[in-house]
C-alpha positions as CSV (number, residue, x, y, z in Angstrom):
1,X,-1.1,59.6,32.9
2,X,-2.6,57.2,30.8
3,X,-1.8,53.8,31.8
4,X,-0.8,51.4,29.2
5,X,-0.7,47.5,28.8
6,X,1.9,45.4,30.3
7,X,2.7,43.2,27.0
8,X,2.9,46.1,24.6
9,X,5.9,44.2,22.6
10,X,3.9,41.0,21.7
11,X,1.1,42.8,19.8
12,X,4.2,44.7,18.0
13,X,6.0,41.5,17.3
14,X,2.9,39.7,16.2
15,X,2.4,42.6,13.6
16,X,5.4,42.9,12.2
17,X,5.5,39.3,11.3
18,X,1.8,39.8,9.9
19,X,3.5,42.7,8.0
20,X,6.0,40.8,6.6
21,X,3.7,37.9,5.7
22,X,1.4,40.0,3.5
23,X,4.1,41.9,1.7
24,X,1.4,41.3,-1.6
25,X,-1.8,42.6,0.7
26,X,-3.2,46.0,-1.4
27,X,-1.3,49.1,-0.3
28,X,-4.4,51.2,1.3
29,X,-4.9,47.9,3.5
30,X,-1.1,47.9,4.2
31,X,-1.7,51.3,5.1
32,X,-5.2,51.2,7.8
33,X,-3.4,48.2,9.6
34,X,-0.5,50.5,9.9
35,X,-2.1,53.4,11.1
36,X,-4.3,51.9,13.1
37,X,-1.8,49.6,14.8
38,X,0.5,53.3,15.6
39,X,-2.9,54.7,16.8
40,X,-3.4,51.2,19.2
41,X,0.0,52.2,20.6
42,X,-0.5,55.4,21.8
43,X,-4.0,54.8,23.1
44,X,-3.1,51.7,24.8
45,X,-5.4,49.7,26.7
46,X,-8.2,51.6,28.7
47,X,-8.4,52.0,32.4
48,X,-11.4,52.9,34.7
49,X,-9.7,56.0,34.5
50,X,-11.3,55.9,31.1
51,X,-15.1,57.6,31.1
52,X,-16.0,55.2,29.0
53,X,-14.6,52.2,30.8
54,X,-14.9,53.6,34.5
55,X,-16.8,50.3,35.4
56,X,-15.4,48.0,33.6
57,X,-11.8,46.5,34.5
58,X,-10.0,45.0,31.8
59,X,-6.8,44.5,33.7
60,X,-7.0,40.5,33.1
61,X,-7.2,41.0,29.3
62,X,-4.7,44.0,29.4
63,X,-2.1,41.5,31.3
64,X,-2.4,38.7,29.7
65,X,0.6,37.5,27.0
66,X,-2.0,36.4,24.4
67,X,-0.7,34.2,21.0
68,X,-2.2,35.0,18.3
69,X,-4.1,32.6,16.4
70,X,-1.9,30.2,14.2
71,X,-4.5,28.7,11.8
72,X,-3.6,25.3,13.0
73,X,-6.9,24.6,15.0
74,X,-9.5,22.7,14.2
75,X,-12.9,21.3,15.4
76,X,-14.4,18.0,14.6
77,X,-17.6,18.5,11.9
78,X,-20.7,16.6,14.2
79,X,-19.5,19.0,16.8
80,X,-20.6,22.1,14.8
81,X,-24.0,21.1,13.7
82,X,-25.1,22.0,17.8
83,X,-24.5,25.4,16.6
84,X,-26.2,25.2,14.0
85,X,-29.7,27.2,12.9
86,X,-31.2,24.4,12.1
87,X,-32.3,23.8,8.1
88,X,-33.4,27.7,7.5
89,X,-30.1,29.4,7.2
90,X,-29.1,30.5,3.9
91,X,-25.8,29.6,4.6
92,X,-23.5,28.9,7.1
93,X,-19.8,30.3,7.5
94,X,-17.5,28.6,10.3
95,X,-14.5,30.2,11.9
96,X,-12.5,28.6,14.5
97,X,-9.8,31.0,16.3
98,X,-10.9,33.8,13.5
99,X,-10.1,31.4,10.7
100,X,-12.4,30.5,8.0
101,X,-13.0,26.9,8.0
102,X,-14.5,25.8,4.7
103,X,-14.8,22.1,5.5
104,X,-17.0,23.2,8.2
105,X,-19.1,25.8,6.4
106,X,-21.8,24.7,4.3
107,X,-22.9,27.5,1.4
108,X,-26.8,27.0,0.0
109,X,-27.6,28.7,-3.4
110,X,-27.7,32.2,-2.9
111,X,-30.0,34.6,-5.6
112,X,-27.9,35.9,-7.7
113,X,-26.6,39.5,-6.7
114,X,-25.2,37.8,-3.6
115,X,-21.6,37.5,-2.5
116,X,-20.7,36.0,0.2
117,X,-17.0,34.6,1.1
118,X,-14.4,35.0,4.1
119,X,-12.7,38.1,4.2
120,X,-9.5,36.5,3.2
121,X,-10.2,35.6,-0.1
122,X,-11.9,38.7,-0.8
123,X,-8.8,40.5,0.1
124,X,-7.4,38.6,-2.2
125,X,-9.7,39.1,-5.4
126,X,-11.8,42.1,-4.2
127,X,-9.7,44.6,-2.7
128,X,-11.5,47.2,-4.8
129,X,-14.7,46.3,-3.8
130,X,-13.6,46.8,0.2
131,X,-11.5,49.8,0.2
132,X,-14.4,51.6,0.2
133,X,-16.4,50.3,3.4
134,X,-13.4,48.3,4.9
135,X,-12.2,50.7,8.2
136,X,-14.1,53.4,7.3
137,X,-17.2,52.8,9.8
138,X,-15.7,51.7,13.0
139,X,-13.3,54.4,14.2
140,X,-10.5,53.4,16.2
141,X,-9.2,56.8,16.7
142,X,-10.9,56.7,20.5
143,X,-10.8,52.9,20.6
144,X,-7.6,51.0,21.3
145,X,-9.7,47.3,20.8
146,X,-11.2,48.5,17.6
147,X,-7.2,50.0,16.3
148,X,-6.4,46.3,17.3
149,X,-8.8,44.2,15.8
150,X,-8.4,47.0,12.5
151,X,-4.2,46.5,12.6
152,X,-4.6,42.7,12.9
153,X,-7.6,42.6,10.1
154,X,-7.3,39.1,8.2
155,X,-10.2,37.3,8.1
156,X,-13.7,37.1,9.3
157,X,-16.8,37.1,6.5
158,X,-18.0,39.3,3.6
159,X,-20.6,39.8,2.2
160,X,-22.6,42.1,-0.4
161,X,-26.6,42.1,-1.2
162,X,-26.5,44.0,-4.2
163,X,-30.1,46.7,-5.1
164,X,-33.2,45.3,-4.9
165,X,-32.0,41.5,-3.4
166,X,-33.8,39.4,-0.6
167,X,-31.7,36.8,1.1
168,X,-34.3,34.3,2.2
169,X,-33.0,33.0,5.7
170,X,-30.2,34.0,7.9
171,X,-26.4,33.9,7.0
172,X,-25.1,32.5,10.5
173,X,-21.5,33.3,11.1
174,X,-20.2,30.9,13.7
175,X,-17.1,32.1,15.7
176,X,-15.5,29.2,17.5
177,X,-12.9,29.4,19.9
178,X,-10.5,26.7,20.8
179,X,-6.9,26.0,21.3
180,X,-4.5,26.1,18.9
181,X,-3.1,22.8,17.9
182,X,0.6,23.9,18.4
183,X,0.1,25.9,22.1
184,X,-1.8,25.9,25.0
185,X,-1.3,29.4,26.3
186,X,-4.3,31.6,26.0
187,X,-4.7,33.0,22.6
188,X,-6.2,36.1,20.5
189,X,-8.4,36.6,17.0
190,X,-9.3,39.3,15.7
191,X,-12.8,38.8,13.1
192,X,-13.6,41.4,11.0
193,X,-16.5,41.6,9.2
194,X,-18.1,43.4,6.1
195,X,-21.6,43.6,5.4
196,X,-22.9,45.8,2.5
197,X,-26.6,45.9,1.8
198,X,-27.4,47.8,-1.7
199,X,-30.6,49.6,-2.0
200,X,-33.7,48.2,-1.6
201,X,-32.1,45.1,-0.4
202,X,-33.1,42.3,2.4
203,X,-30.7,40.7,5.2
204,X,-30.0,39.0,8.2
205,X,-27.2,37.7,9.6
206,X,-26.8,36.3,12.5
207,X,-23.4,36.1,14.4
208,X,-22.5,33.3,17.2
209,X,-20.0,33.1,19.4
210,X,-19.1,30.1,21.3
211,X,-16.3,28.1,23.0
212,X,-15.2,24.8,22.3
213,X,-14.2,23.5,25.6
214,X,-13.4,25.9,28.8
215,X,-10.5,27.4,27.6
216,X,-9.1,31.2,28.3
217,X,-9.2,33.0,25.1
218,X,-9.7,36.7,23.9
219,X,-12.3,37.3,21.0
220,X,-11.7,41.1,19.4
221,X,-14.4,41.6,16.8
222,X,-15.9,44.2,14.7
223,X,-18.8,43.6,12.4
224,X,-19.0,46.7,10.3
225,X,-22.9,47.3,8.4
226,X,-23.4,49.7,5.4
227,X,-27.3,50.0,4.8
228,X,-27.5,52.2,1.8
229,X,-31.3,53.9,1.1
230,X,-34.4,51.7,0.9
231,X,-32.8,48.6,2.6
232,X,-33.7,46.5,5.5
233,X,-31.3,44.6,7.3
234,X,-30.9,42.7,11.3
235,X,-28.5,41.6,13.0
236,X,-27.9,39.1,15.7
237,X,-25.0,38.7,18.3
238,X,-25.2,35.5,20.1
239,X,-22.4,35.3,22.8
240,X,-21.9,31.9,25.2
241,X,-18.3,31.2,24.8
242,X,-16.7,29.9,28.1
243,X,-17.0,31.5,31.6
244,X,-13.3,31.9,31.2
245,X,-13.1,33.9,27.8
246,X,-13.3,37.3,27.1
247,X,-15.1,38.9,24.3
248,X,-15.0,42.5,23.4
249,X,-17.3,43.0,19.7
250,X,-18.2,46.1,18.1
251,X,-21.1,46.5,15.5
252,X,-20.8,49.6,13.6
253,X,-23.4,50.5,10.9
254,X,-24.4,53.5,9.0
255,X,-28.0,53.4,7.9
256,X,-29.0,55.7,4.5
257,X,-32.5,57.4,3.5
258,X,-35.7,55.4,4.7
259,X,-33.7,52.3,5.9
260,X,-34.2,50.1,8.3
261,X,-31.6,48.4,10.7
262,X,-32.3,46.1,13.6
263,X,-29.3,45.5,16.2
264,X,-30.3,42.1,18.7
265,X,-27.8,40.9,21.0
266,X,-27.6,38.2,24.3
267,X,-24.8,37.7,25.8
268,X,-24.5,34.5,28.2
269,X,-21.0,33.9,28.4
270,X,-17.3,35.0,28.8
271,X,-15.7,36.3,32.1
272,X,-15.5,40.1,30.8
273,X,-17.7,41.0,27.7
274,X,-18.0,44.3,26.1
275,X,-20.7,44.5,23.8
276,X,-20.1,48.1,21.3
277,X,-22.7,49.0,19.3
278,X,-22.1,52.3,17.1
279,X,-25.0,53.6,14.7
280,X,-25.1,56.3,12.7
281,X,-28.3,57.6,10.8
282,X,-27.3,59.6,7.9
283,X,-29.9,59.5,5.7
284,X,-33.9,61.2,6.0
285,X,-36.0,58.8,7.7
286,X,-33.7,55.9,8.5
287,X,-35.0,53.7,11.2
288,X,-33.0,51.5,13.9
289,X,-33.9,49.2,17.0
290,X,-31.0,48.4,19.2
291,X,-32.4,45.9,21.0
292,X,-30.5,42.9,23.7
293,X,-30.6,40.8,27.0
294,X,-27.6,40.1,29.2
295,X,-27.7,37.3,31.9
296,X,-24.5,37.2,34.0
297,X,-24.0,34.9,36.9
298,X,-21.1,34.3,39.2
299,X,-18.5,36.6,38.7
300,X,-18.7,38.1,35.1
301,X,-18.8,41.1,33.9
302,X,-20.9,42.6,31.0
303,X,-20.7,46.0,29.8
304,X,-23.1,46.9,26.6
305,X,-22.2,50.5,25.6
306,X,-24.2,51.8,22.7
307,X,-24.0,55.5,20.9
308,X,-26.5,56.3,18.4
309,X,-25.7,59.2,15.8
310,X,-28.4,61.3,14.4
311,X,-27.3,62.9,11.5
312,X,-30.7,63.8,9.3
313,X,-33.7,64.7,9.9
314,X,-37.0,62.4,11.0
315,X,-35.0,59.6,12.0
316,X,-36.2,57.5,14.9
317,X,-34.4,54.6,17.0
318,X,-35.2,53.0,19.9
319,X,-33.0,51.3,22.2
320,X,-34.4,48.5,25.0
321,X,-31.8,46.4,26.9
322,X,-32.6,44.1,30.0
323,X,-29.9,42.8,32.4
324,X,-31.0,39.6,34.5
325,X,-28.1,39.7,37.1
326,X,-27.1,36.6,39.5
327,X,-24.3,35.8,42.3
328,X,-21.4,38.3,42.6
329,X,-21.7,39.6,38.7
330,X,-21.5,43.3,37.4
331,X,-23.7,45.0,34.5
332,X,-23.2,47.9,32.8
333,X,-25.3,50.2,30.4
334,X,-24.1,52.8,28.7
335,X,-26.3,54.7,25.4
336,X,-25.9,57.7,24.6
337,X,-28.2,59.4,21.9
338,X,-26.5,62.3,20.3
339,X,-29.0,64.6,17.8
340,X,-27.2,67.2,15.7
341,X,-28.4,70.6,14.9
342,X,-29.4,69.3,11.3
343,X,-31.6,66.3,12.3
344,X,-34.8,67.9,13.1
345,X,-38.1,65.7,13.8
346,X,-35.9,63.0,15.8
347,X,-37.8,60.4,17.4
348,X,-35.8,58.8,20.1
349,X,-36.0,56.4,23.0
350,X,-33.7,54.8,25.1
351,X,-35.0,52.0,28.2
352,X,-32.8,49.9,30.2
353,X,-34.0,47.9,32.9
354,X,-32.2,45.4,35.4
355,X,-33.4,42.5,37.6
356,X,-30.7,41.8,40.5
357,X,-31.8,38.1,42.1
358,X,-29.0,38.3,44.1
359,X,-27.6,41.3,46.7
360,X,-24.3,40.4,45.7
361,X,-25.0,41.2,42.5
362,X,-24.9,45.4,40.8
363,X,-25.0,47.0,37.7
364,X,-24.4,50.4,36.5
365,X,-26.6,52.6,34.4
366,X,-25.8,55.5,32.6
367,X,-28.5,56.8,29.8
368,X,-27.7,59.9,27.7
369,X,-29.1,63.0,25.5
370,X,-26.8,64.9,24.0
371,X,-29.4,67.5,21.8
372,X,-28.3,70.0,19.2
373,X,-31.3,70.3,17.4
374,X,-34.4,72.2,18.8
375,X,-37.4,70.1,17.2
376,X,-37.2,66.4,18.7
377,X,-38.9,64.0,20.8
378,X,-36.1,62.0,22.9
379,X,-36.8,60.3,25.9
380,X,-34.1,57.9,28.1
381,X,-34.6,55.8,31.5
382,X,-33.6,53.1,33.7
383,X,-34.9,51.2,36.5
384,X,-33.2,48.5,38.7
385,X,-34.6,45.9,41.4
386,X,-35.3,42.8,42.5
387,X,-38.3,40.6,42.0
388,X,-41.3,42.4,43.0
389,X,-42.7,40.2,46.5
390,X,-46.3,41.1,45.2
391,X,-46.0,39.7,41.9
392,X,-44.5,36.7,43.9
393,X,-47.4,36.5,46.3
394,X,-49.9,36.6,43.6
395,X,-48.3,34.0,41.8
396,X,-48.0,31.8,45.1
397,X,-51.5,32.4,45.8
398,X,-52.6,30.6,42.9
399,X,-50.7,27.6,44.0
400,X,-47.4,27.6,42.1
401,X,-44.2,27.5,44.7
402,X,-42.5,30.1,45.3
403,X,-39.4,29.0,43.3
404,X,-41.2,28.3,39.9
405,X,-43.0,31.9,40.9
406,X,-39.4,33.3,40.5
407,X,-38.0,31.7,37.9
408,X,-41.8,32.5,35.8
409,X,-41.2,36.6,36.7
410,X,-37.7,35.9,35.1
411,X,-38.8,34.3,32.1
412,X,-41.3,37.0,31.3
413,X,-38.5,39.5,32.0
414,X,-36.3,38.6,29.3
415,X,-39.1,37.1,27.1
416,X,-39.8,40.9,26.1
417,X,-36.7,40.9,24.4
418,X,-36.8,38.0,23.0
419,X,-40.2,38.8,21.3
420,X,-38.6,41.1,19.4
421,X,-36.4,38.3,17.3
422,X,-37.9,37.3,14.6
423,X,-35.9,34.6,13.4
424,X,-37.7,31.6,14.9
425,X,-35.1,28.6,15.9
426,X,-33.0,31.5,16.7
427,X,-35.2,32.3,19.2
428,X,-36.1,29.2,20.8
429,X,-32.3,28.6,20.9
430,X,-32.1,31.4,23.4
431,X,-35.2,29.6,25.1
432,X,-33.7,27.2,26.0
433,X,-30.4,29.3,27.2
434,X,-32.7,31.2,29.1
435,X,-34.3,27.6,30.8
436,X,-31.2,26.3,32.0
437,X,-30.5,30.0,33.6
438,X,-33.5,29.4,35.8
439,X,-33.8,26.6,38.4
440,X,-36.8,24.2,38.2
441,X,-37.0,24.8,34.2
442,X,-38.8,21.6,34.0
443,X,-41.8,22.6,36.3
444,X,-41.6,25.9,34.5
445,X,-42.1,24.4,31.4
446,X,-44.8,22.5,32.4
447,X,-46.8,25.4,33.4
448,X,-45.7,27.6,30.1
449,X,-47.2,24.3,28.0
């Protein structure tokens, strides 16, 4: 028996007042959030009786009563520029509690053959533009979080690059979660987001997620990527909300002929995370690099499940994800790489690697081929230890204590995947995340110059 969530009636009460509040919204929307929220129902939440959630408990987020998200909160403006990219962002789109907040977004000029607005407003005055992408690449039949966040769709961020268009700097789309002006009870959003990259075309976006204050608050999003032939387009998923959220995001992109998709993620935050990352490679030669670092400490939990589709021939991807584990937390990995019969010439690799600094501390991994086609090169691994004690000794020997030893084998432990982000203050951003992870940063720095 499949067991089921404990407040089913407050997700059904909270639709059927969205229902009833978008009696205009276009019918084939009317009709996804429908299906999908039916689909939600008989699915319910997952268990660990679940394959695919077999380590990962979500009991706390399955029993909680959460609100949904009123519109009615707010955050002051100098406390958004921390978030900030800096000056090189293109543009900048703020959403507290899954809300677009156009007094705290800030829009550069954009080259023409650029659209970029919430998903609200295109809803309102591009439906037709959507229906073709919107729903179509994250499939909820199998996943009761993705029928959620697809029943509850209302806003989040879209944007278009149309044929043969560069976007010069990142769009950052900042998720901020705080509590709602009218309630203090934990609450629930639901960002959806749209992303369609013509041919030819040039992207990043990069996607935050952060907590304004320590509040408990659930964060259900799904970025969905359409990379038609030719283009090249990256995206970033920065999670440090609060130590007492919990985040569950799914990236879902389809990648056409000779395209080229990069996937980076770190995750610092949240009490439970789940981090979904679902690629499919449909056209020849299409290229993709899934590529993240995941540092819990205490007591989270965070779970980065990827599946990787190849569907034509001479594709390659490459997946690398490092876990840096501390105090009683639990990591998972989960990738699975399924060639079909058609996609000859594959060229796939998998690594996952985990550093425990504490025996408290344990993490699952499960790496997968799943090979119909008789002409590949595919490869998977992982590894998992502790600090080696003969790097430690070397270091030592050299005169550097044995603490900043540590915390230097750390740093160059997750600086390999950080190398592989190329968006600059983005990166030093996560430098400095990284530095407050690791005790005696200030000596560390010293040495690193």
């Amino acid at each position: 028996m499949t067991e089921v969530m404990t407040q089913p009636n407050a997700y059904r009460a909270d639709f059927d007042r969205l229902i009833e509040s978008s009696a205009d919204a276009p019918a084939w929307l009317a009709d996804l959030r429908r299906n999908a929220m039916e689909r939600f129902e008989q699915l319910g939440f997952p268990t660990t009786k679940h394959e695919d959630w077999r380590f990962t408990n979500i009991k706390p987020i399955a029993n909680t009563a959460f609100a949904l998200c009123d519109g009615t909160a707010s955050v002051p403006a100098d406390e958004v520029d921390q978030y900030a990219l800096g000056g090189i962002s293109a543009a900048r789109l703020v959403f507290v509690n899954g809300r677009y907040a156009a007094g705290l977004s800030l829009v550069r000029s954009l080259p023409t053959g650029v659209t970029l607005t919430s998903l609200a407003e295109a809803i309102a005055t591009r439906d037709a533009e959507l229906e073709p992408h919107l729903g179509r690449h994250a499939d909820f039949t199998d996943d009761a979080f993705a029928a959620l966040n697809t029943a509850f769709i209302t806003d989040g961020a879209y944007l278009h690059v149309e044929a043969g268009v560069t976007v010069d700097g990142p769009i950052h789309l900042l998720f901020i979660s705080t509590e709602n002006a009218n309630e203090t009870t934990p609450h629930v959003s639901h960002p959806r987001n749209l992303v369609v990259v013509d041919k030819g075309a040039n992207v990043t976006v990069v996607e935050s997620h952060v907590s304004h204050g320590d509040i408990a608050s659930l964060s259900n999003g799904v970025t969905e990527f359409v990379v038609a032939d030719g283009a090249d387009a990256k995206h970033y998923l920065i999670e440090r909300e609060s130590e007492s959220a919990f985040n569950v995001e799914t990236l879902a992109f389809e990648q056409g002929a000779a395209s080229r998709f990069e996937s980076h993620s770190a995750l610092f935050g949240g009490s439970i995370v789940r981090n979904n990352v679902r690629a499919k490679l449909i056209g020849e030669g299409a290229h993709s690099v899934i590529n993240g670092l995941y540092m819990p400490r205490g007591k989270q939990h965070m779970d980065n499940h990827m599946r990787v589709v190849h569907a034509a021939p001479n594709c390659d991807s490459r997946q690398f994800y490092k876990g840096i584990l501390d105090g009683e937390s639990r990591g998972v990995f989960a990738g699975r790489i399924v060639v079909d019969q058609i996609a000859q010439k594959t060229d796939a690799k998998q690594s996952n690697r985990n550093l425990l600094l504490s025996d408290k501390a344990g993490t699952h991994a499960m790496p997968q081929l799943e090979i119909y086609a008789d002409d590949v090169k595919c490869t998977h691994g992982a590894t998992t230890g502790e600090i080696d004690p003969k790097h430690l000794f070397y270091l030592q020997a050299r005169g550097i204590p044995v603490d900043v030893a540590r915390s230097m084998l750390i740093y160059a432990f997750a600086h390999e995947v950080l190398d592989r982000m190329t968006v600059e203050p983005l990166r030093e951003q996560l430098e400095v995340l990284l530095m407050q992870r690791l005790p005696h940063a200030e000596k560390l720095a010293t040495l690193l110059g």
